[in-house]
BATI-89427 format. One record per residue: residue number from 1; x, y, z of N, C-alpha, C in turn; chain. Coordinates in pm, whole numbers, plus 50000, padded with zeros to 5 digits. Example, Ala and Ser with C-alpha at 12.3 -4.5 7.8 and 13.67 -1.06 7.14 Angstrom:
<rs>
R   pos      nu      nv      nw     cau     cav     caw      cu      cv      cw   unit
R     1   51319   49431   50780   51230   49550   50780   51320   49670   50780      A
R     2   51285   49775   50708   51367   49894   50714   51290   50003   50787      A
</rs>
This chain:
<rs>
R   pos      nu      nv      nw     cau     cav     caw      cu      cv      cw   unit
R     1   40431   43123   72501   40491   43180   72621   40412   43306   72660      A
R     2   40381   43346   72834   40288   43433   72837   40371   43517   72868      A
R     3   40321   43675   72820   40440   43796   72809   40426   43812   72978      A
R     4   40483   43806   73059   40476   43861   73195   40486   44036   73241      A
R     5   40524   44102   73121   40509   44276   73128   40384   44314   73166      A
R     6   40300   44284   73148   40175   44354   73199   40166   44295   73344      A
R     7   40199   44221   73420   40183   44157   73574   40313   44256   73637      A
R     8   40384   44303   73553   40524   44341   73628   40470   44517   73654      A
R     9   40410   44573   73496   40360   44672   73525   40254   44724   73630      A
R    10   40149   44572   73658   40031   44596   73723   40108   44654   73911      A
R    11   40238   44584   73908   40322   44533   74074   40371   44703   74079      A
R    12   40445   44744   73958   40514   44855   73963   40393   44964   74030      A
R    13   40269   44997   73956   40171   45102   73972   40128   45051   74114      A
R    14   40088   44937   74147   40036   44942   74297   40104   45025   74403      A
R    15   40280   44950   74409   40372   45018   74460   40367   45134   74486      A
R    16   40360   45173   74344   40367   45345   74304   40304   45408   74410      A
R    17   40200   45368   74378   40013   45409   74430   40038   45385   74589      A
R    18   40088   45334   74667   40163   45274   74787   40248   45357   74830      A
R    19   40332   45391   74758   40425   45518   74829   40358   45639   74837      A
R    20   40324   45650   74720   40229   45785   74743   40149   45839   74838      A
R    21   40068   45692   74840   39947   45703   75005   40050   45775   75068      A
R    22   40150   45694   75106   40248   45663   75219   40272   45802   75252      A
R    23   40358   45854   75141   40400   46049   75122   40286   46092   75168      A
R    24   40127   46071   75102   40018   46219   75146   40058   46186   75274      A
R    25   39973   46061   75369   40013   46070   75481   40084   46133   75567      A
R    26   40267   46107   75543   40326   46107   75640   40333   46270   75628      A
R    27   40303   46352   75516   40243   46493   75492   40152   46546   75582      A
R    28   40047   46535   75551   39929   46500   75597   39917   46531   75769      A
R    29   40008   46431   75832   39988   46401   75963   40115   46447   76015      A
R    30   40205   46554   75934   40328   46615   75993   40299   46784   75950      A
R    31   40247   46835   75878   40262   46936   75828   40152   47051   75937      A
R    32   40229   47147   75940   40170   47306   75982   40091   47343   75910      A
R    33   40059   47302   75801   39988   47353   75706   39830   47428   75727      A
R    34   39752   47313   75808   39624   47324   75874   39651   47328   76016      A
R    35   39744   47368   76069   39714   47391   76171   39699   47540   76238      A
R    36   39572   47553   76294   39520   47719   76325   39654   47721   76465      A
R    37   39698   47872   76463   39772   47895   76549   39697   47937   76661      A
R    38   39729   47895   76786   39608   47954   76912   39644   48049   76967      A
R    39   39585   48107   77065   39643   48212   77131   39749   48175   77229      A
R    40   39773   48080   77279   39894   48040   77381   40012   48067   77296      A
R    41   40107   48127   77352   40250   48177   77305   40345   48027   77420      A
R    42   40504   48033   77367   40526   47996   77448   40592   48021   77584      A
R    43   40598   47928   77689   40625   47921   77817   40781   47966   77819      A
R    44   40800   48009   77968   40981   48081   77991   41055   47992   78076      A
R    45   41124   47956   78044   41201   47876   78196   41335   47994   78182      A
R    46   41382   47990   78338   41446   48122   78356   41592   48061   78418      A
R    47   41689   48039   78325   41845   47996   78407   41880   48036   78465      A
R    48   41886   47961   78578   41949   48010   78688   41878   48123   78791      A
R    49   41789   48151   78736   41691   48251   78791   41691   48380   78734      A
R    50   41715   48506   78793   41764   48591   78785   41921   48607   78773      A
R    51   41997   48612   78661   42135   48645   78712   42207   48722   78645      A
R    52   42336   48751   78648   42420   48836   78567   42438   48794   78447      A
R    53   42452   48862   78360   42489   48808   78201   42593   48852   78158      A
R    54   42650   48729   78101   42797   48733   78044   42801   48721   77860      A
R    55   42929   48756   77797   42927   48746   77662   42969   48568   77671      A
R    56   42907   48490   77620   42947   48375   77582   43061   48341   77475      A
R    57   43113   48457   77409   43195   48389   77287   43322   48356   77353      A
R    58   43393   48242   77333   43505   48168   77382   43510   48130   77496      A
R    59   43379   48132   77525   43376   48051   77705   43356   47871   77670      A
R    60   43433   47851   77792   43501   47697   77804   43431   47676   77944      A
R    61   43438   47520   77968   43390   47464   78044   43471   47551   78215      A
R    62   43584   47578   78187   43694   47620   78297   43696   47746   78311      A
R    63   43584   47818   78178   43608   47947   78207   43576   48031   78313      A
R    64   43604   48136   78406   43520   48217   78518   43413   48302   78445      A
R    65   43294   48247   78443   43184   48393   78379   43161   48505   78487      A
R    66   43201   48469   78633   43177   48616   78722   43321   48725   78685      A
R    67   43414   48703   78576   43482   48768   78557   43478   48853   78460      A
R    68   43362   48807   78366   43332   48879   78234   43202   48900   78227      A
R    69   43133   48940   78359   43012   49005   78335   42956   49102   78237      A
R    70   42774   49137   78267   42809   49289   78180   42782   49341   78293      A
R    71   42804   49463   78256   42794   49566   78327   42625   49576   78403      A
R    72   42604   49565   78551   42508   49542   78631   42354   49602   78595      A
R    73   42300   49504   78584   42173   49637   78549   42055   49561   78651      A
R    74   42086   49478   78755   42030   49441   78846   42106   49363   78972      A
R    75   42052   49388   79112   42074   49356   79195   42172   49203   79285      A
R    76   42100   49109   79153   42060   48971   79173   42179   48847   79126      A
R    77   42241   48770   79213   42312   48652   79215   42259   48551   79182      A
R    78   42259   48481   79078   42246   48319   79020   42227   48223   79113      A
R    79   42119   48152   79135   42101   48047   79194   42036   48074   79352      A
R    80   42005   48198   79412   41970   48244   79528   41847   48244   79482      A
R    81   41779   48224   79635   41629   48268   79657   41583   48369   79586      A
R    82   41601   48473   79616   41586   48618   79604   41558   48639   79460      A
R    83   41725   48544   79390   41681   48546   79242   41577   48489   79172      A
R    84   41540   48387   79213   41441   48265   79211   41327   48299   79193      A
R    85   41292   48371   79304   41175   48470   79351   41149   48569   79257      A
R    86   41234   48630   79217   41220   48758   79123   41165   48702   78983      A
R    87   41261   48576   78971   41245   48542   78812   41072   48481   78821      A
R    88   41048   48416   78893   40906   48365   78902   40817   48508   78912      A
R    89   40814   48635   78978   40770   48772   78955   40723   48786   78822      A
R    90   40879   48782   78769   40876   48865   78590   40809   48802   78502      A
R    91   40764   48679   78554   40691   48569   78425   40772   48509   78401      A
R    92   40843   48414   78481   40925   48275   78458   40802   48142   78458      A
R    93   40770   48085   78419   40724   47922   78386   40768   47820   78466      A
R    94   40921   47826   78496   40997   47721   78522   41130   47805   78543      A
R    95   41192   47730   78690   41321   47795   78690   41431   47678   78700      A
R    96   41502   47727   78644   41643   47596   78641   41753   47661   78789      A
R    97   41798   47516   78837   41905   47571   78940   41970   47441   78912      A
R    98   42099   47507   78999   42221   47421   78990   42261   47361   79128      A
R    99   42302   47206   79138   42310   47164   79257   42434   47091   79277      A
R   100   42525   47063   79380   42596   47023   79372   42609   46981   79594      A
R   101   42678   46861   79625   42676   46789   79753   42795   46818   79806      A
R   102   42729   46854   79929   42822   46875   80021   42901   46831   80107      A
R   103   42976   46828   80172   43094   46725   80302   42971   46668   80348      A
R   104   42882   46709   80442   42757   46727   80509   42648   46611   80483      A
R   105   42655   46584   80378   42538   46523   80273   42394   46609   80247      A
R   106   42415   46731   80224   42311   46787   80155   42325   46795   80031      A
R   107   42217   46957   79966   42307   46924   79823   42309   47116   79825      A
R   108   42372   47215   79775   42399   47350   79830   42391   47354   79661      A
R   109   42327   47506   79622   42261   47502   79486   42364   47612   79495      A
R   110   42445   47584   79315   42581   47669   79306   42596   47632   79197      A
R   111   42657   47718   79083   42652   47685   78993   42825   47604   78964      A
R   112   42910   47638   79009   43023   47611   79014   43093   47476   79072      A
R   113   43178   47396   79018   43209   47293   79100   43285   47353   79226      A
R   114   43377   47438   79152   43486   47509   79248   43470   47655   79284      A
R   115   43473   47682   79389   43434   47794   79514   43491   47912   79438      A
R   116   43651   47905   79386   43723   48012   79314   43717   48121   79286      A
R   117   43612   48080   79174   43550   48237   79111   43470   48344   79150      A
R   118   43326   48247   79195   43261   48330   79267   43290   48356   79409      A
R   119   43323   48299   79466   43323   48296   79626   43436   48378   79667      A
R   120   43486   48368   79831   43619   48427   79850   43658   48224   79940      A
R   121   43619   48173   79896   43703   48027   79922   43734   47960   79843      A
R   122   43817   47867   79850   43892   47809   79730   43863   47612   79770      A
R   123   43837   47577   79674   43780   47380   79701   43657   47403   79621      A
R   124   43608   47294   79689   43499   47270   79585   43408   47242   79700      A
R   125   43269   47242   79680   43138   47208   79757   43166   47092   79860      A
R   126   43219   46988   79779   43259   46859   79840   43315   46898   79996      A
R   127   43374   46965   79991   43530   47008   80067   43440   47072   80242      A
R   128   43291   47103   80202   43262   47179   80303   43120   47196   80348      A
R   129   43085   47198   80481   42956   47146   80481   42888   47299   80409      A
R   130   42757   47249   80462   42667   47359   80393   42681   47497   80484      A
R   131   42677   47440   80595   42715   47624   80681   42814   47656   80684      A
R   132   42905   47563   80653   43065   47647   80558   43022   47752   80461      A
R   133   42944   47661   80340   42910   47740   80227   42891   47902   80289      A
R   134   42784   47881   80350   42703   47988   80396   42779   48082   80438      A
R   135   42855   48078   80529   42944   48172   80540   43072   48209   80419      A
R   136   43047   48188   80303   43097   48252   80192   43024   48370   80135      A
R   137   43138   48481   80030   43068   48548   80026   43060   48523   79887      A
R   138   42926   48472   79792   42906   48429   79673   42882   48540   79573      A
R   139   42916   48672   79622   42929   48802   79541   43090   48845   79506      A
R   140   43199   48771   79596   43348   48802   79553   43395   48858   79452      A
R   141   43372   48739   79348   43500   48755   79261   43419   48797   79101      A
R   142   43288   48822   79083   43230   48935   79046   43295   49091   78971      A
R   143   43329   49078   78869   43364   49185   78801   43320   49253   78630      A
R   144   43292   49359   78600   43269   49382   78465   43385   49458   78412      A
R   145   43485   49505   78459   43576   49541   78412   43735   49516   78461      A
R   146   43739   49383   78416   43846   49373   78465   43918   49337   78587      A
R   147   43859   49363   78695   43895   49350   78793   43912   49473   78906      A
R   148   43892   49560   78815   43898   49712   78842   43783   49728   78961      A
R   149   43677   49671   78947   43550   49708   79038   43509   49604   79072      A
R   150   43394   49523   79236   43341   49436   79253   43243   49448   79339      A
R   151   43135   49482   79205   43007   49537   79243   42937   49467   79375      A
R   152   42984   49304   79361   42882   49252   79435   42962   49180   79561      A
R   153   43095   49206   79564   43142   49199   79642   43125   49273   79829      A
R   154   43097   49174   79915   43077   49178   80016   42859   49187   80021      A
R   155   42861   49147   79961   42696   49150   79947   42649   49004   79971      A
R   156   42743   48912   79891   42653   48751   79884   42701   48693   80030      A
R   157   42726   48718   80138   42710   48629   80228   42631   48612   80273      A
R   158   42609   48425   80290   42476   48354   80356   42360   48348   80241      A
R   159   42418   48386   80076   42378   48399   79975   42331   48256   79901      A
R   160   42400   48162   79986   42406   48028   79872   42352   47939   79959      A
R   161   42204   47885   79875   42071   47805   79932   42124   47661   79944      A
R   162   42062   47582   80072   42048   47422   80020   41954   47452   79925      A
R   163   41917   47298   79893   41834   47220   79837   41711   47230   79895      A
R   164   41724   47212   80022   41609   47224   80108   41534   47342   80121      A
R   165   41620   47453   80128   41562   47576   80134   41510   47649   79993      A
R   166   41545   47600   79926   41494   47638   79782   41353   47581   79798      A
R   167   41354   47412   79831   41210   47332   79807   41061   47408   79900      A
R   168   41160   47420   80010   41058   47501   80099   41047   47650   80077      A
R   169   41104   47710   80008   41048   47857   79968   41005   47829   79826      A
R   170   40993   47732   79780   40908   47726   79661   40871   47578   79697      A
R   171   40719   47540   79727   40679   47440   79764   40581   47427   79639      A
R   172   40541   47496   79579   40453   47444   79436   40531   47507   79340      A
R   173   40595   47644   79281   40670   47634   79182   40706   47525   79101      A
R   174   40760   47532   78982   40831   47432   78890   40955   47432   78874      A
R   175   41047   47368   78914   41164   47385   78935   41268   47229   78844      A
R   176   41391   47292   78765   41439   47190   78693   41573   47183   78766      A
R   177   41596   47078   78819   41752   47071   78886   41871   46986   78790      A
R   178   41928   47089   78819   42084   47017   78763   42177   46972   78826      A
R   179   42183   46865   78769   42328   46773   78840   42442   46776   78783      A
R   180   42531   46847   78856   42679   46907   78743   42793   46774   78771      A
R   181   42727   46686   78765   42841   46574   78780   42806   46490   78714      A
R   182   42940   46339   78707   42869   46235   78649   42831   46129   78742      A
R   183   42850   46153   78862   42845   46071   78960   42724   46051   78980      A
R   184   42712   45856   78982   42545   45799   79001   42562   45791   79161      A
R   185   42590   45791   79218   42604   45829   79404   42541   45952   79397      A
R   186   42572   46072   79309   42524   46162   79344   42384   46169   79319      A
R   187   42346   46085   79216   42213   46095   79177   42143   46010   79253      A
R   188   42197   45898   79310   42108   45830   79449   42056   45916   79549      A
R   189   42175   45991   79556   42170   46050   79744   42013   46218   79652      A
R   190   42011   46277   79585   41922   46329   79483   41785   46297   79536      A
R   191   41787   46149   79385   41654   46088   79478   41610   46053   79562      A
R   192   41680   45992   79662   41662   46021   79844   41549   46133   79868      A
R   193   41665   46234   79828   41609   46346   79919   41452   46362   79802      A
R   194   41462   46366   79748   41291   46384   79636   41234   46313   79683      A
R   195   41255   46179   79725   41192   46091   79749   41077   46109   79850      A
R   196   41124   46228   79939   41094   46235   80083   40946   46375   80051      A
R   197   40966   46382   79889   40897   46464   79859   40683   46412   79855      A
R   198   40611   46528   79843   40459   46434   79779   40462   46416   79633      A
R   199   40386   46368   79640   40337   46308   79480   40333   46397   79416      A
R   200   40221   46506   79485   40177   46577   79361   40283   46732   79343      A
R   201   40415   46709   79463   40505   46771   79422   40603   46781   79315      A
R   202   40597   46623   79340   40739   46554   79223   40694   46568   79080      A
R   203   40544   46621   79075   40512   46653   78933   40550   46801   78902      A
R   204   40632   46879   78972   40652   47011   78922   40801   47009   78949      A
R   205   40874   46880   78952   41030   46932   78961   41054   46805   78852      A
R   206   41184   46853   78763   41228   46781   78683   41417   46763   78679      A
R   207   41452   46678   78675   41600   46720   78703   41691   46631   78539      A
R   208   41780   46714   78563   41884   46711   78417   42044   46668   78446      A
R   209   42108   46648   78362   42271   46660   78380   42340   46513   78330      A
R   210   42402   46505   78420   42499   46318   78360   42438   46233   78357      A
R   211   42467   46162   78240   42417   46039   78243   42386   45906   78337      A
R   212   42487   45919   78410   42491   45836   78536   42437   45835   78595      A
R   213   42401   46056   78667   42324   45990   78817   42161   46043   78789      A
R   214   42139   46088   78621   42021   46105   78592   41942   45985   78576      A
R   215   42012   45846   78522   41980   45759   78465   41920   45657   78636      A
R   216   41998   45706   78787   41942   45659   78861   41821   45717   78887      A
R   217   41844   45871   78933   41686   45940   78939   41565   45866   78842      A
R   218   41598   45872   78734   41516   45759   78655   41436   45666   78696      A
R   219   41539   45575   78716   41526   45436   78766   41449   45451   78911      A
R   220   41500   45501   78977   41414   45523   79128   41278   45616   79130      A
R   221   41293   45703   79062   41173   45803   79086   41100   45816   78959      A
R   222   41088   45718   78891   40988   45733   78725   40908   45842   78700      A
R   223   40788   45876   78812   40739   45981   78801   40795   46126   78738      A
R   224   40908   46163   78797   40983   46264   78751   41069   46276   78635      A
R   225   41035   46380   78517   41080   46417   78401   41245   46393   78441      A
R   226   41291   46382   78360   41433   46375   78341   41529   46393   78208      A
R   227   41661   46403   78216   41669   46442   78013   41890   46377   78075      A
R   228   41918   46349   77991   42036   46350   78000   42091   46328   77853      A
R   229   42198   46364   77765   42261   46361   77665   42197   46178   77602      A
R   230   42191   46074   77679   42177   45959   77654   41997   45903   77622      A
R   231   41975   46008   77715   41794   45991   77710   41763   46084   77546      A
R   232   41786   46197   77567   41750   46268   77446   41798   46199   77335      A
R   233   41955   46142   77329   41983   46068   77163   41865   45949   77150      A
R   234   41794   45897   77254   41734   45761   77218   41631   45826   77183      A
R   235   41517   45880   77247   41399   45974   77244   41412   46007   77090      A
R   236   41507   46104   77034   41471   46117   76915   41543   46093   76835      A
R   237   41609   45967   76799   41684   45871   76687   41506   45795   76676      A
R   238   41499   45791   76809   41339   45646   76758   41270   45752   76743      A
R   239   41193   45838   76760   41102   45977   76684   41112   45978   76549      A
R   240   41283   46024   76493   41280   46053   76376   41217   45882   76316      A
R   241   41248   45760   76324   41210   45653   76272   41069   45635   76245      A
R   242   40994   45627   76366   40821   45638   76367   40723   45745   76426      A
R   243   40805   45867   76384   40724   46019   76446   40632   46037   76344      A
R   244   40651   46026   76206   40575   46041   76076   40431   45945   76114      A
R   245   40433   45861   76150   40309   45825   76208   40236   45861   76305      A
R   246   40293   45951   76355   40239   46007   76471   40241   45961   76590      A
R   247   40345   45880   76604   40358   45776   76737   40490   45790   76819      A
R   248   40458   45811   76956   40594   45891   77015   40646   45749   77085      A
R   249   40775   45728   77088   40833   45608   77126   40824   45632   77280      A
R   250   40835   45523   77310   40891   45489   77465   40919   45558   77525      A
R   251   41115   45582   77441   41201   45639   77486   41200   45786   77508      A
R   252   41073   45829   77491   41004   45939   77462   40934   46010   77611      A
R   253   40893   45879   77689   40811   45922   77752   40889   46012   77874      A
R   254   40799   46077   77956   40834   46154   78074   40966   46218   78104      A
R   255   40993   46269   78016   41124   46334   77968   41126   46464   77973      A
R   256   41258   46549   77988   41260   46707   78006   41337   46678   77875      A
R   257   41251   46734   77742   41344   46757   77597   41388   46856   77612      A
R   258   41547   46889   77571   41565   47044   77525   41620   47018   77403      A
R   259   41592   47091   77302   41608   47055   77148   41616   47212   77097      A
R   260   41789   47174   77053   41842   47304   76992   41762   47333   76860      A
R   261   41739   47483   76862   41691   47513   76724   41736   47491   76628      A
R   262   41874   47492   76587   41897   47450   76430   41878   47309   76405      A
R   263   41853   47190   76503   41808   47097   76508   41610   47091   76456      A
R   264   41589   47127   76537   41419   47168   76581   41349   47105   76436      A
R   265   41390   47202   76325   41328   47193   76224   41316   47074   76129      A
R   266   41406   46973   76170   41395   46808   76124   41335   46735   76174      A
R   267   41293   46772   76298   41184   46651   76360   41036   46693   76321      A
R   268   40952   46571   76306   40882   46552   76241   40766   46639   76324      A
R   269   40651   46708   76227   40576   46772   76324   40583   46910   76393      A
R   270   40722   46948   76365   40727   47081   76472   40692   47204   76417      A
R   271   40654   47262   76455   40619   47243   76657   40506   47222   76757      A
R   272   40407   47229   76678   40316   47218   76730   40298   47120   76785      A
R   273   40249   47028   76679   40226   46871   76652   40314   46784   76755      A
R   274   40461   46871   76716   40569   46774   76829   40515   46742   76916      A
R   275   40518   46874   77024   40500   46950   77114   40429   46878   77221      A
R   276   40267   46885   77123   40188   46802   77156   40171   46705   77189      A
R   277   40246   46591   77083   40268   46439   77114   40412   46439   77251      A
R   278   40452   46528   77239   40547   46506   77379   40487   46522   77496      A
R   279   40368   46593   77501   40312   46665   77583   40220   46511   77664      A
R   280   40162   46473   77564   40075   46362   77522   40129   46242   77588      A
R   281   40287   46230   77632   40381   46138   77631   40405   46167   77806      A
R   282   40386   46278   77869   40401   46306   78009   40524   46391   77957      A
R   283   40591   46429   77863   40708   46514   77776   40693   46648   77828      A
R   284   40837   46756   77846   40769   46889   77864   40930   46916   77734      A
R   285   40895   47029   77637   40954   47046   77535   41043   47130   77556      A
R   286   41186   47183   77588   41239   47295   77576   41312   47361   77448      A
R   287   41273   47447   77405   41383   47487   77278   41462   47595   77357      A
R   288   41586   47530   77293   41719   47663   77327   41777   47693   77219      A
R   289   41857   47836   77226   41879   47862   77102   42026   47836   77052      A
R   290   42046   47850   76921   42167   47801   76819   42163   47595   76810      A
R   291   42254   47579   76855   42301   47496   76857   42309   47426   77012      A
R   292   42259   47493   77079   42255   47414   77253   42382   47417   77283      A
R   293   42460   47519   77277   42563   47529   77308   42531   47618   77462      A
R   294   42691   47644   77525   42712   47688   77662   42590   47807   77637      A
R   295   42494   47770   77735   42397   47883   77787   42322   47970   77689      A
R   296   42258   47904   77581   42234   47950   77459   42124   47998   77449      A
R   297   42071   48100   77479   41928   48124   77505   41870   48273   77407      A
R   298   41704   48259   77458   41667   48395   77355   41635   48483   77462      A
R   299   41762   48557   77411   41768   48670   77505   41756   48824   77452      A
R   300   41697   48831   77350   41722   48930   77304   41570   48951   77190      A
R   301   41536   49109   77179   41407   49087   77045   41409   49041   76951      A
R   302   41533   49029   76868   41565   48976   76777   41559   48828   76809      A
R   303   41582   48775   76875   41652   48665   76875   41463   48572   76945      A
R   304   41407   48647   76983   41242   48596   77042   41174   48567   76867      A
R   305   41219   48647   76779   41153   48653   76611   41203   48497   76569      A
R   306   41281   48437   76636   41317   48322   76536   41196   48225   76625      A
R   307   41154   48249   76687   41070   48145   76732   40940   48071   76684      A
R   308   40929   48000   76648   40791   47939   76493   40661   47954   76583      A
R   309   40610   48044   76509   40445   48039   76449   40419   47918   76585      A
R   310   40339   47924   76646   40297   47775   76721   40327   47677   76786      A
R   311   40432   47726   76829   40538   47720   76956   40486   47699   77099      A
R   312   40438   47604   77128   40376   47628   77304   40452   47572   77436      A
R   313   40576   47505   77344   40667   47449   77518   40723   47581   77564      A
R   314   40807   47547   77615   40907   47619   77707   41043   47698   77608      A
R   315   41087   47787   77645   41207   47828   77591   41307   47903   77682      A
R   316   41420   47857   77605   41540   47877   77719   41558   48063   77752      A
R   317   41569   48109   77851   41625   48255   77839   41749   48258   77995      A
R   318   41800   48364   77963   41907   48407   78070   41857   48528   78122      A
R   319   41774   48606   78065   41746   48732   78087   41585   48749   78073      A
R   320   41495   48684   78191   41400   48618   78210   41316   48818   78245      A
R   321   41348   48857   78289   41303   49032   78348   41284   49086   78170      A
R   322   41372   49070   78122   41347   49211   77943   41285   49050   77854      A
R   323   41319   48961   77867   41232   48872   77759   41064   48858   77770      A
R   324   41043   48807   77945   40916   48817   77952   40797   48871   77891      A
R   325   40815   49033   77914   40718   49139   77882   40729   49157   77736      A
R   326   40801   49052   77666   40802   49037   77485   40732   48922   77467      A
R   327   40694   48855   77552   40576   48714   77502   40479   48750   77542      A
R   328   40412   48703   77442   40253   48691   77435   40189   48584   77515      A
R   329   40099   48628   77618   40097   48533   77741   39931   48454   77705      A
</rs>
């Protein structure tokens, strides 16, 4: 009888010898290790533009943030030209705005579904055309203490932009639009209006939000980056599977990533390497900070130090004026 232990041992060591490759490799072709850091720091995208800053702890989807401001240390209303303008000044990259459709069929950039808080009208966007809007005053209901004072009250009228007027006072800027709904109507009537855009425009606007009416923008306008809760889980469930090879999926391609930092550090490659292969992919990378929670950004010196060695996408800030002049350009 022939002893078969030595054929079983010869199967075991190949194996062995097989995973191992496998490990240097997927080492190898993921690790920071050799990679020289360059001089490019990374890029700013600026929320909302220029705007007021609020304490985030216990804010809810329903909460009013023009009620718990801080205390003013600039001029400037969320989502206006003016702010827009400024934040692109200070060294913004990319500015995010908020959009939402009107009685009218435009789309009036606001961060709010409902008029309430900020405004002195009460409904929602829906409720009113756009030169309704306009004649609101989007500085109202604006307070840092309480209610006691309202700094910006009687200031924002004629404060709150279409769509249109944003595109045409920034005709090459980079601009990321948000769709605060889940409505795929809304994201038709969206791409419409992009549609009507040039080519080599639709390569500097990227738009975000529900699944629904991002997933039409998608579908109709391919060219343009896009990200929705549904795009990002596919993008990187298939990453983490075959990123170690260095191969960016599909679901990968032409996408606006934003990838919370305490996440960040499990995907394969980062950051550089990611970065790159997203980049590589028609991908533009955003890191925000904590956990991607409500409005989570690096806003602060401390909070710019957590950012890795070799970092070249984009990163989230609220306070685009004091972060700027702390990156290395």
């Amino acid at each position: 009888m022939v002893d078969a232990r030595p054929r079983w041992r010869k199967k075991r060591y190949v194996a062995g010898a097989l995973a191992a490759l496998l490990v240097t490799f997927a080492f190898a072709n993921n690790t920071r290790l050799f990679t020289a850091a360059g001089p490019e720091g990374p890029k700013l995208l600026a929320h909302r533009g220029i705007a007021q800053t609020f304490s985030t702890e216990g804010v809810a989807n329903d909460t009013c943030t023009a009620e718990r401001i801080d205390p003013p240390v600039h001029g400037y209303l969320e989502n206006t030209v003016p702010s827009m303008r400024a934040a692109f000044d200070a060294g913004a990259d990319l500015v995010e705005l908020d959009v939402h459709p009107t009685r009218d069929g435009q789309f009036a950039v606001f961060h709010d579904w409902e008029l309430d808080c900020r405004t002195d009208g009460t409904g929602t966007t829906r409720d009113f055309t756009m030169a309704e809007l306009k004649a609101l005053d989007i500085g109202h209901g604006y307070t840092a203490d309480g209610g006691r004072t309202f700094p910006f009250r009687g200031r924002g009228v004629g404060l709150m932009p279409s769509l249109d007027e944003v595109l045409a006072a920034f005709p090459r800027e980079p601009l990321l639009i948000h769709v605060k709904s889940e409505d795929a109507a809304e994201g038709a009537a969206l791409a419409e209006r992009l549609s009507r855009l040039e080519a080599s425009r639709l390569e500097n606007i990227a738009v975000y939000g529900g699944d629904a009416p991002v997933q039409v923008v998608r579908e109709r306008l391919p060219q343009i980056r896009t990200m929705s809760k549904d795009i990002v889980v596919d993008c990187l469930l298939q990453y983490e599977a075959v990123g170690w090879t260095g191969a960016v999926p599909a679901a990968c391609a032409n996408t606006e990533l934003h990838v919370p930092e305490s996440y960040a550090p499990w995907l394969w490659a980062w950051p550089s390497k990611f970065v790159s292969r997203m980049e590589s992919a028609g991908s533009r990378v955003v890191l925000v900070a904590g956990s991607g929670g409500f409005s989570e950004g690096f806003d602060t010196p401390e909070s710019l130090r957590r950012i890795p060695d070799g970092f070249t996408g984009y990163v989230w800030t609220n306070r685009i004026a004091e972060v700027a002049p702390l990156i290395s350009r």
